[in-house]
C-alpha positions, 0 to 999 in steps of 0.5 A: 549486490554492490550499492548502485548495481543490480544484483547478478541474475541467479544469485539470491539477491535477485531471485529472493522475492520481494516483501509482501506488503500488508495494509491497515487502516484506522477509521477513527483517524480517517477523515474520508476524503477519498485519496486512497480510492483514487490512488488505489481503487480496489484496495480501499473504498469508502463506507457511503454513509459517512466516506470513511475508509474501507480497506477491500484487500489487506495484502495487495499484490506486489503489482499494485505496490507504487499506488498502495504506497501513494495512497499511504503517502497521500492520505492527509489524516496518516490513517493508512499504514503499509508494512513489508513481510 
């Protein structure tokens, strides 16, 4: 693949799949203010006693990427983390 172009269809660049993500959550950090259920419902929820954060799907599919990633990137406390297998 050269920088700027996709890769050639075939080659291994454009058939390998892309990583998988894996989520976590720290509920000592959280401070429930319910980003994440709005960016990624079915991903995250929030206990109702308390609104703190619930992770419902620790390995979300590739489709739900773009808002795992604005949950993670909106969350105020930093308690979600989102890694690529």
């Amino acid at each position: 693949m050269t920088a700027g172009r996709p890769a050639a269809p075939g080659s291994a660049a454009a058939t390998r799949p892309d990583p998988a993500l894996r989520v976590g959550v720290d509920q000592d950090r959280c401070c429930g203010s319910g980003m994440c259920v709005l960016n990624a419902p079915g991903v995250f929820d929030q206990r109702d006693e308390d609104g703190i954060v619930v992770l419902l799907d620790a390995r979300p599919p590739e489709g739900r990427r773009r808002e795992v990633r604005d949950a993670e990137s909106g969350c105020p406390s930093q308690a979600i983390e989102v890694t690529e297998e």
